[in-house]
Residue frames relative to the residue before (quaternion, step in Angstrom):
aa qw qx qy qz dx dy dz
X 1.0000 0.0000 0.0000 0.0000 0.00 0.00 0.00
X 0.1351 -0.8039 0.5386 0.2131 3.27 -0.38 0.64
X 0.7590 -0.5560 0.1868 0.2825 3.44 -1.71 0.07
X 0.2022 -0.7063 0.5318 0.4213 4.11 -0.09 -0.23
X 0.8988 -0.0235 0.2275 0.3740 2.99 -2.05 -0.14
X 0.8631 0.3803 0.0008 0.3322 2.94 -0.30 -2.53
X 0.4855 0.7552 -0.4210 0.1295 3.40 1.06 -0.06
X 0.0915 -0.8041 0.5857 0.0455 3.46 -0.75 0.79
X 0.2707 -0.7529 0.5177 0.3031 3.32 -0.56 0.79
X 0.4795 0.7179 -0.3038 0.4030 3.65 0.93 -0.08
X 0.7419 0.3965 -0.1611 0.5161 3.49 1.00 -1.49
X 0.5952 0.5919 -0.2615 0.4765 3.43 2.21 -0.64
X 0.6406 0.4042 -0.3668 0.5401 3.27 0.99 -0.78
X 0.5619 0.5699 -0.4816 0.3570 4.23 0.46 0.03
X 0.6665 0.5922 -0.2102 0.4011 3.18 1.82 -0.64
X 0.5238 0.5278 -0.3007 0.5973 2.80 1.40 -1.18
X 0.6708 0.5225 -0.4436 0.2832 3.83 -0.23 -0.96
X 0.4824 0.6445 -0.3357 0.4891 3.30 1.00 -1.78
X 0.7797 0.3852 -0.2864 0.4020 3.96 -0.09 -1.12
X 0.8567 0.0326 -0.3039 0.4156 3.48 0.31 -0.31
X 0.6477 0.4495 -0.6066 0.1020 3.35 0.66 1.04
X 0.2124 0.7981 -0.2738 0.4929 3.37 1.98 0.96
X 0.7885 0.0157 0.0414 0.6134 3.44 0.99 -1.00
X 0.4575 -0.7448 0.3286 0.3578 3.76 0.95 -0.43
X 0.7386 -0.3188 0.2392 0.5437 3.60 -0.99 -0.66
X 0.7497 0.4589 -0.1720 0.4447 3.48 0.53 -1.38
X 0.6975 0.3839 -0.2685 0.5422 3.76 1.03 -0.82
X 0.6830 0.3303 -0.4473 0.4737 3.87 0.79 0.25
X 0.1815 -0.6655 0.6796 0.2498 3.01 -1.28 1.64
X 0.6521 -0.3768 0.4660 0.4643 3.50 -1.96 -0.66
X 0.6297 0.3565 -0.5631 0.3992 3.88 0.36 0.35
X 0.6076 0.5303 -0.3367 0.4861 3.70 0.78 0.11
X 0.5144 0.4386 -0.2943 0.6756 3.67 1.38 0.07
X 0.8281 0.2268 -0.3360 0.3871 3.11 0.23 -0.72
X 0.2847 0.7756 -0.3606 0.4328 3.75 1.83 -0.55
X 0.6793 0.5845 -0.0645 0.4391 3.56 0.41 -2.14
X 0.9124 0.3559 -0.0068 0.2020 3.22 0.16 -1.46
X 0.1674 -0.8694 0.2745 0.3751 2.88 2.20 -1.22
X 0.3822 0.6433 -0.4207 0.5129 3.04 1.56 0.52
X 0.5524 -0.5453 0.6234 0.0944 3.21 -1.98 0.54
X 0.4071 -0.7725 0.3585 0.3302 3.59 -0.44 0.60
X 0.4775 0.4404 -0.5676 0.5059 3.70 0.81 0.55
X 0.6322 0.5459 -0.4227 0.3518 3.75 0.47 -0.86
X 0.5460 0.6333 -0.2959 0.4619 3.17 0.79 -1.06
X 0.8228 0.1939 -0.1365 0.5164 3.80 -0.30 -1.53
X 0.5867 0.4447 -0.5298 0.4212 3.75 0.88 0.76
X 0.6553 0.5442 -0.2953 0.4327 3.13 1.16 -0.50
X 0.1730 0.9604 0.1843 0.1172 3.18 1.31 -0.89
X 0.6696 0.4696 -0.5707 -0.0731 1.64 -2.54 -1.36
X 0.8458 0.0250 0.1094 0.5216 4.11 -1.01 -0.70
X 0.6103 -0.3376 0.5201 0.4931 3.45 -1.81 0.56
X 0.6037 0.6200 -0.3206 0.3852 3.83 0.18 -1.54
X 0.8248 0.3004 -0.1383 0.4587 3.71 0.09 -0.96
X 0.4386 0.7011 -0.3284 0.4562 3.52 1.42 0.03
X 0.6742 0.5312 -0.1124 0.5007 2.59 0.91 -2.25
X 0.7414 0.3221 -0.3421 0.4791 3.90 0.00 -1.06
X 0.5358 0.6254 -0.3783 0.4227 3.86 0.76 -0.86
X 0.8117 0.3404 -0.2202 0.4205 3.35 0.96 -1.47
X 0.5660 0.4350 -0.3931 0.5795 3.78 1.34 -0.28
X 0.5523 0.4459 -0.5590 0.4285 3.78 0.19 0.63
X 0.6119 0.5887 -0.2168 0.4818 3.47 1.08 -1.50
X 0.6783 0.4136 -0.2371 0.5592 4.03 0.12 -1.30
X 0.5751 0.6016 -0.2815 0.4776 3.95 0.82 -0.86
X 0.8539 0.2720 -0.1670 0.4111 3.30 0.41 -1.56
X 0.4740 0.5727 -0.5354 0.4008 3.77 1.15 0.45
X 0.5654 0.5094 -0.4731 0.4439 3.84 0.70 0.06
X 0.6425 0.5786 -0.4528 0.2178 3.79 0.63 -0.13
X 0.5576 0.4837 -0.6003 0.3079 3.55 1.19 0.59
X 0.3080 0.8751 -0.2640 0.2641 3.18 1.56 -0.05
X 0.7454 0.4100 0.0712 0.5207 2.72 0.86 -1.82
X 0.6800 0.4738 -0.2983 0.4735 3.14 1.68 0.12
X 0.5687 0.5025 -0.3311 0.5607 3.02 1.54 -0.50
X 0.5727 0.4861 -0.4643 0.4692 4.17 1.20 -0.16
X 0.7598 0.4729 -0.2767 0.3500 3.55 0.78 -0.65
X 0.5470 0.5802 -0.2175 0.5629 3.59 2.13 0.05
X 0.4594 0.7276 -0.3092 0.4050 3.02 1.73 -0.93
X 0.3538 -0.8234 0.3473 0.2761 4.01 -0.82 0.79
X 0.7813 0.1816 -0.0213 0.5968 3.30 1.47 0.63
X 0.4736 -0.6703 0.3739 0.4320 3.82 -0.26 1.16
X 0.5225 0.5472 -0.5230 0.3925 4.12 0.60 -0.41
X 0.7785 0.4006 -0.1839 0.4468 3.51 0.62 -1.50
X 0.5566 0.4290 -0.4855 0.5200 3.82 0.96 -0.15
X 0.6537 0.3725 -0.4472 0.4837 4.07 0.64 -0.21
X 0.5969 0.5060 -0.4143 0.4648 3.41 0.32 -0.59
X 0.7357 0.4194 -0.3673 0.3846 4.05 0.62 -0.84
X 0.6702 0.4778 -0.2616 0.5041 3.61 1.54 -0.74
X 0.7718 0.3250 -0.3579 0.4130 3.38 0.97 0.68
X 0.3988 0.6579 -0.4190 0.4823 3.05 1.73 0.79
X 0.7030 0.4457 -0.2759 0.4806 3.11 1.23 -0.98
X 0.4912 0.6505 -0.4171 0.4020 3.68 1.27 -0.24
X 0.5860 0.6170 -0.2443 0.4650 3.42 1.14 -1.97
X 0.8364 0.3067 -0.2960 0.3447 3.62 0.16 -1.71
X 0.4150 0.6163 -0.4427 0.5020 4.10 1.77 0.00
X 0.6915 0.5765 -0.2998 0.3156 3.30 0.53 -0.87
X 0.7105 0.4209 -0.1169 0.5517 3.17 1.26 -1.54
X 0.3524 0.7818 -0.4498 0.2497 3.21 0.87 0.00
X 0.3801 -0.6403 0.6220 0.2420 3.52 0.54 -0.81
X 0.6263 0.5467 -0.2489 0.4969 3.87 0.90 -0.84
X 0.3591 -0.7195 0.5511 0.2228 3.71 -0.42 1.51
X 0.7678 0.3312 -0.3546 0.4183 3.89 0.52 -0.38
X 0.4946 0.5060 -0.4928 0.5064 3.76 0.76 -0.47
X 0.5323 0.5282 -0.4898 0.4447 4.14 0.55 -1.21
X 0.9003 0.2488 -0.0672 0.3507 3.27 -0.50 -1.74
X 0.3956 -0.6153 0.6554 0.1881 3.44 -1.92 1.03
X 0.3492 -0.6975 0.5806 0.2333 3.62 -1.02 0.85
X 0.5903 0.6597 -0.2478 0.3937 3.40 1.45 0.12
X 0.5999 0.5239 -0.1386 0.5886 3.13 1.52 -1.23
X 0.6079 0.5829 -0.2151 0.4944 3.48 1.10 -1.42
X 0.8128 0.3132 -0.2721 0.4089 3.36 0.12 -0.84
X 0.4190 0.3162 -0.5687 0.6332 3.93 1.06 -0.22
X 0.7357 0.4458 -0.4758 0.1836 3.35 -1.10 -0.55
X 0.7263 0.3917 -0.1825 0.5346 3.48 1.32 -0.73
X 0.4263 -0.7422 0.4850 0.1792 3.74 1.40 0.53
X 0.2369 0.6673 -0.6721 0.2166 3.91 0.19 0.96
X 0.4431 -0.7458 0.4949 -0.0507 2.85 -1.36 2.06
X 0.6113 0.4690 -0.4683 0.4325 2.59 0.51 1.16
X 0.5399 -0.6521 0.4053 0.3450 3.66 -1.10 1.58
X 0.6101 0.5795 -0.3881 0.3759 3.84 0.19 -1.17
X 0.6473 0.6565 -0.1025 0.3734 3.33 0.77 -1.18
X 0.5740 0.6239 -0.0909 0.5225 2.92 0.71 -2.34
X 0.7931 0.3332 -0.2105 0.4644 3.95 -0.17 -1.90
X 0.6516 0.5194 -0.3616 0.4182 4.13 0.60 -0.96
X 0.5827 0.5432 -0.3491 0.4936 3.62 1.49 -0.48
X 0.6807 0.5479 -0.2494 0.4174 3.48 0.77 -1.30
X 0.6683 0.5906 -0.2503 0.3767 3.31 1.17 -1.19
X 0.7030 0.4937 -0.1407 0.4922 3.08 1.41 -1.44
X 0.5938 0.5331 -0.3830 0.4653 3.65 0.97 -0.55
X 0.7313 0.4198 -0.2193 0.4908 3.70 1.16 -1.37
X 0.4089 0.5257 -0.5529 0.5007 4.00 1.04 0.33
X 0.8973 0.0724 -0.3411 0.2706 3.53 0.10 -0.97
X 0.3105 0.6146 -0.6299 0.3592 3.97 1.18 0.42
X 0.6167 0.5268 -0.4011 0.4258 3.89 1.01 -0.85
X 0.5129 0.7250 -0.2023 0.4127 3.70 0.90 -0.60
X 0.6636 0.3339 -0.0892 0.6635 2.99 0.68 -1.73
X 0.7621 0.4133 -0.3577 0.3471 3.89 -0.02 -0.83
X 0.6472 0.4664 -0.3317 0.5035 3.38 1.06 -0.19
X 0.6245 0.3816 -0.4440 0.5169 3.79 0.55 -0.12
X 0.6664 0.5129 -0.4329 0.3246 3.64 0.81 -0.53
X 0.6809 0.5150 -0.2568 0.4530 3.28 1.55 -0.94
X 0.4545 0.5337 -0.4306 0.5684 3.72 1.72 0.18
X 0.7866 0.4190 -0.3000 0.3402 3.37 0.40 -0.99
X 0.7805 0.1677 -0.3353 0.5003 3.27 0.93 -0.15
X 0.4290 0.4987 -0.6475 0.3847 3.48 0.35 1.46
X 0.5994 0.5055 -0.3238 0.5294 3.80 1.36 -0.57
X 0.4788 -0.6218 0.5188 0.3391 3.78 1.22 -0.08
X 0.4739 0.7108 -0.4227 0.3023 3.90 1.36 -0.24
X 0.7147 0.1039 -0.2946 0.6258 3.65 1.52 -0.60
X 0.4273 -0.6996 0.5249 0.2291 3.23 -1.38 0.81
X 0.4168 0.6510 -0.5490 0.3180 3.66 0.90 -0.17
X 0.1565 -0.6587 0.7051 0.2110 3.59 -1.02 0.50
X 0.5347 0.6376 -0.5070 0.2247 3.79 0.53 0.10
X 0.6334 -0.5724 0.2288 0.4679 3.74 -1.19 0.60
X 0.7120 -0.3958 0.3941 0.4255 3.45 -1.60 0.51
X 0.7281 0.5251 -0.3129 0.3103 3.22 0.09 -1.39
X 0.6162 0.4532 -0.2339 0.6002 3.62 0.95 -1.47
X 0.7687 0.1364 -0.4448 0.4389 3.82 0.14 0.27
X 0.3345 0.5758 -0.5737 0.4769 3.53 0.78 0.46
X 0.7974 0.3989 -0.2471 0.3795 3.38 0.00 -1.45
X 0.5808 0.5520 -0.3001 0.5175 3.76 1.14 -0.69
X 0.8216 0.1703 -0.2179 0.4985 3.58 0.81 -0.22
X 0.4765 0.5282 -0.4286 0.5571 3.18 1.17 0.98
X 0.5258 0.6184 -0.2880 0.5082 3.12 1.29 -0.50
X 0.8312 0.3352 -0.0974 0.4327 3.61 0.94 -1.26
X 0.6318 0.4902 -0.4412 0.4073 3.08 1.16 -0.15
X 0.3458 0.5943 -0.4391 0.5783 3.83 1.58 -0.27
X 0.6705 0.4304 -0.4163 0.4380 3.69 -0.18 -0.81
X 0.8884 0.2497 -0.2318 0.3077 3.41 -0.08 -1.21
X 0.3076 0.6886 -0.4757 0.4526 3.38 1.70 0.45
X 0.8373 0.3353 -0.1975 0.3840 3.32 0.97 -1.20
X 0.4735 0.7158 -0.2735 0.4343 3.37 1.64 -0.40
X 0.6455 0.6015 -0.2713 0.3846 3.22 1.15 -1.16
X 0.3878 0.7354 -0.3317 0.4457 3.47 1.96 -1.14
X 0.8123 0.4585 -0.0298 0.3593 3.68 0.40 -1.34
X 0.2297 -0.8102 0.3831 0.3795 2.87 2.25 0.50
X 0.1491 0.8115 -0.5504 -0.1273 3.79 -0.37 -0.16
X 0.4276 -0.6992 0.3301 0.4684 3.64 1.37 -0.21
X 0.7329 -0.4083 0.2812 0.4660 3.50 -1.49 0.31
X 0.8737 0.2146 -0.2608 0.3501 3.74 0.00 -0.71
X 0.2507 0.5558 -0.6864 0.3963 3.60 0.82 0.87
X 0.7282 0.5370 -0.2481 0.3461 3.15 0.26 -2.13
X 0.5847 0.5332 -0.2931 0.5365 3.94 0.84 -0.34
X 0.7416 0.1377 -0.3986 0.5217 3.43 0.51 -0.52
X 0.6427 0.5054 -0.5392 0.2020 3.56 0.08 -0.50
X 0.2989 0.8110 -0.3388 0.3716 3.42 2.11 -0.49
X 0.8302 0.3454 -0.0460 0.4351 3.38 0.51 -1.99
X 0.6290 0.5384 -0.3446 0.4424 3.20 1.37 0.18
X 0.6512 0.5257 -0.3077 0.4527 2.93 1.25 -0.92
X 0.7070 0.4863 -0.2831 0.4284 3.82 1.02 -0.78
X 0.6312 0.6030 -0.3441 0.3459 3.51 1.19 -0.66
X 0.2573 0.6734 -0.5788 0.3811 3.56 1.65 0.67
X 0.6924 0.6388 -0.2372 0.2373 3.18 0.81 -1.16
X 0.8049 0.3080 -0.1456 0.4858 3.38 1.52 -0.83
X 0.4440 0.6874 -0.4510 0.3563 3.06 1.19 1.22
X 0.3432 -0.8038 0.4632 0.1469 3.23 -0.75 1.19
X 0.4497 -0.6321 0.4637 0.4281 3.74 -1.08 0.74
């Protein structure tokens, strides 16, 4: 198939992404890429290139839709309320009903163990950007006195890295918007516990 006019390799690679973070690496064949994309499979790996280069292409892409996110934590009037804003926006993905907004192509892919190293490290990298995320609003919040937890950054990094995986997978189990809200306020009220 060849390309039209309007082609954008940008609006293509949103397609492509959508596909494996919906089904992953291993469950996305190329007639579902190419299905997705309206592209032909030479168009595709010129545009591209490999399943492999998709994949990282597409875990930059699926990645980089969280950066208004991260803007609204860094606007946010205090590190308590910049976590609280980056799990609101998790909650309202979750509830979405939408199989990609649900799922991280990050989470997904550690979880599905793709053997390959290149891969493998762009996951790690991408998993340890946002624990960095999260550890830095905690360390804002408890220089502003906004979290009260005197426990270490890291261990509430990891505690809310821990939960947002959960409700990635919870969301699976449809449970509706205001489970996902309280398990929200549970999961954050680590934060306002005082030693």
């Amino acid at each position: 198939m060849s390309r039209s006019r309007s082609f954008s390799p940008a609006a293509t690679l949103q397609q492509v992404a959508d596909v494996f973070v919906e089904r992953g690496y291993d469950g996305t064949s190329l007639a579902q890429l190419e299905a997705a994309s309206g592209l032909g499979k030479q168009s595709l790996y010129n545009t591209f290139g490999d399943k492999k280069a998709m994949y990282l292409a597409a875990v930059e892409c699926a990645t980089a839709r969280w950066a208004g996110v991260q803007a609204l934590m860094q606007s946010a009037p205090d590190g308590r309320q910049a976590l609280q804003r980056f799990f609101d926006a998790l909650s309202q993905d979750c509830a979405s009903g939408d199989p990609q907004r649900q799922s991280c192509i990050v989470s997904a892919g550690l979880l599905e163990g793709i053997d390959d190293d290149d891969i493998e490290q762009r996951l790690h990298a991408k998993w340890n950007d946002t624990h960095a995320l999260l550890k830095g609003a905690v360390v804002r919040g408890q220089a502003d006195r906004s979290v009260a937890s005197a426990a270490k950054p890291q261990e509430l990094a990891d505690h809310l890295m821990t939960a947002m995986s959960g409700l990635r997978v919870m969301a699976r189990t449809r449970p509706g918007a205001a489970r996902l809200k309280r398990v929200v306020a549970q999961a954050l009220s680590v934060l306002d516990s005082r030693p």
